[in-house]
N, C-alpha and C positions, 0 to 999 in steps of 0.2 A: 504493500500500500504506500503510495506517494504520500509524502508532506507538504503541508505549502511553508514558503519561506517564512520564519518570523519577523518580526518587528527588526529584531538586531541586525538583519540584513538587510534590509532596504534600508536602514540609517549607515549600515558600514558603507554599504552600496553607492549612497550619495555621498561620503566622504571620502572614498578611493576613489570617485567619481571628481571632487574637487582638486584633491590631492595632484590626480594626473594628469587634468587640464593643468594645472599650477605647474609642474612638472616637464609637461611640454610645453609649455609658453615659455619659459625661463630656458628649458635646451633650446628653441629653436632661436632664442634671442642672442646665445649664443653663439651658435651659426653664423648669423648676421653679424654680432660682433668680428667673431676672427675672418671671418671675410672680411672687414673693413680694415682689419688689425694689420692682416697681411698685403692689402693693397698703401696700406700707408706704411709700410715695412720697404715696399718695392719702391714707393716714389721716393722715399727719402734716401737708400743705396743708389738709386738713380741723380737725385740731385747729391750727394756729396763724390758721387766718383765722374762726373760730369768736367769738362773744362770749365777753370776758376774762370768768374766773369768781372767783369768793374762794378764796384760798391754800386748799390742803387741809389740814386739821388734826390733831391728835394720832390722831386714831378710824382714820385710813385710811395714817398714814404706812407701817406694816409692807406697804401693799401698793403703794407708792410703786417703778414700773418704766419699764422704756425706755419703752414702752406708754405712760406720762403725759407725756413728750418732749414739749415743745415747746408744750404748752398751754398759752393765752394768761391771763393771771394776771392777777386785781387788787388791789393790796394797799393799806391804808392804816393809818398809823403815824407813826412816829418812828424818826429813824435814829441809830443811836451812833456816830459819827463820830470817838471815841474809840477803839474799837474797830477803825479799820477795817486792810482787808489789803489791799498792792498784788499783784498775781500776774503773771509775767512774760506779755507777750502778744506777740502776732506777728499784727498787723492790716493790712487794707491801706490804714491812716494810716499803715504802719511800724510798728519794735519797740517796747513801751514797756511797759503796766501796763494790768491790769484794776482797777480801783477797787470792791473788794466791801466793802460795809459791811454789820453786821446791822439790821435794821429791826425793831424789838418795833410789831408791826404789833395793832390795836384786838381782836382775838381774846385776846389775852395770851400767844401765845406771837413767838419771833423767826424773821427769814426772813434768809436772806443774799443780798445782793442785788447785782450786779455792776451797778454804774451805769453802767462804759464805759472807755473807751479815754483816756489821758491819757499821754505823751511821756513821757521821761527827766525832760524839765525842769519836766513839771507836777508831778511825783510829792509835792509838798508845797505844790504852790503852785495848788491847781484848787477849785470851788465845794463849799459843805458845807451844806446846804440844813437850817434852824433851825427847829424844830417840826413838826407835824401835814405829811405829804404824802400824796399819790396817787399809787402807780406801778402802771402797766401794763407787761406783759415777756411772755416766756415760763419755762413752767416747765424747767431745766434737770437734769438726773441728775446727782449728785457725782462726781467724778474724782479717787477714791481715788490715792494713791501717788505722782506726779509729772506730770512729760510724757518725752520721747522723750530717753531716757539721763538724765534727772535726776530727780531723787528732792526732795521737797520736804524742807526743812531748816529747822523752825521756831524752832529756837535760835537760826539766824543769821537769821532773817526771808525767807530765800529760799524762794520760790513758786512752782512752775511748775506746778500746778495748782489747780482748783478743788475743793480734796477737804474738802467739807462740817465730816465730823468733825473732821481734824486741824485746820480753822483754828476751828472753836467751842472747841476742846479748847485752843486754844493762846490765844484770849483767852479764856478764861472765862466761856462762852457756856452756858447750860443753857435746857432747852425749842427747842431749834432745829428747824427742819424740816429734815428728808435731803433734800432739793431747794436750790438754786439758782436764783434769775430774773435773767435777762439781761432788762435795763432798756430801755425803748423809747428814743429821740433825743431830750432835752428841750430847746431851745432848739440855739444854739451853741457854748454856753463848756463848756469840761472840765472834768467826764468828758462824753465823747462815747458815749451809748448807743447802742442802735439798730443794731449791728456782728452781730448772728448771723448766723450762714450756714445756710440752711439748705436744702440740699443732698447728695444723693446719687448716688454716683458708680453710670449706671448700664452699664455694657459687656456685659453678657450678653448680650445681641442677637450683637454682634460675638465673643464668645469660641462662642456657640452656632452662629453660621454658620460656624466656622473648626471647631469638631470634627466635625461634620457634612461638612465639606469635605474633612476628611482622612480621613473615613471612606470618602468616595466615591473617592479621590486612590491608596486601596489596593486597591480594587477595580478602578481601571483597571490599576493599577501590576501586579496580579497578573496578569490578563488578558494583557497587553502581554508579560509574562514567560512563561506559558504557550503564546501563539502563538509566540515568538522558539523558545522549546526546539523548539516542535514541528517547525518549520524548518530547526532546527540538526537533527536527529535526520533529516527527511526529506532533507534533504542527505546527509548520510553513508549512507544506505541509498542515492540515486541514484548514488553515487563507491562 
């Protein structure tokens, strides 16, 4: 003799029933993530291994976006080295400073330019290159406001980011570009350029086969619960 389902299954029913719409909507979003993950994986290997081009100029700064990340830059100028700003860094030489100087680069306006990596102990004592240079880098997006719990503090000279305006603002910097270039490796002596990472973390793969997994995981999980009732219930009709 058949049973008919109890109350506890059609409420499991409707909640394995949530469960795995919830489930698939969260894997397929990841889908869609790491597809977008990896095309912006490809444009940016694309633009930084791309021929370095001329800093972009006043005409196009308003349209200056992540989107320009990473493009490989060529600048040529003079650096003021009077001007420059250390920024706390966290490399793997170890903690120490970024070395950003402006460069009034042959266009007429200035570019700031992080040369590299230089210690506690270089922080006043590393090279300061005298007239006309050539740097090649990438182009970098500003880093308004600080880093991670700290807020830049230009009165007391503390830096923990890269954030374009406030350090033009705080030397007396006019004509700047809203960009940033990290400086290619020039030789060996400090600053040590050449440090970008560049890098994206990609786990969607893994987060989209784990919601899909537990999509399928409630569908046995329900199954498994519906035959056990069914059991329990054809038992007590055979006693």
């Amino acid at each position: 003799m058949q049973t008919r389902p109890g109350p506890a299954v059609y409420v499991a029913g409707l909640v394995a029933l949530l469960l795995f719409a919830g489930f698939m909507a969260l894997g397929i979003w990841q889908v869609e993530r790491r597809t977008w993950k990896l095309n912006l994986i490809a444009q940016v290997e694309a633009r930084a291994h791309a021929a370095p081009i001329p800093p972009p100029g006043p005409p196009s700064w308003m349209l200056i976006d992540k989107s320009e990340a990473y493009r490989r830059i060529k600048l040529d100028g003079v650096f003021d080295h009077n001007r420059e700003t250390l920024v706390r860094a966290a490399t793997a030489l170890g903690t120490g400073y970024w070395v950003v100087t402006p460069l009034r680069t042959r266009y007429g306006f200035s570019v700031l330019v992080n040369r590299g990596y230089v210690s506690p102990e270089q922080r006043t004592n590393h090279t300061r290159p005298a007239g006309p240079v050539t740097i090649t880098g990438y182009l970098r997006i500003s880093e308004p406001g600080g880093g991670f719990l700290r807020h830049n503090d230009a009165a007391a000279g503390n830096w923990y980011s890269r954030d374009v305006a406030a350090i033009a603002s705080a030397r007396g910097l006019t004509d700047v570009a809203p960009y940033f270039v990290d400086a290619d490796k020039a030789g060996t002596a400090a600053p040590i350029g050449g440090l970008t990472i560049i890098a994206f973390p990609n786990n969607h793969l893994v987060y989209m086969l784990t919601w899909f997994a537990l999509a399928a995981m409630t569908i046995v999980a329900f199954i498994v619960f519906v035959r056990q009732d069914a059991r329990k219930r054809q038992g007590a009709i055979d006693r």
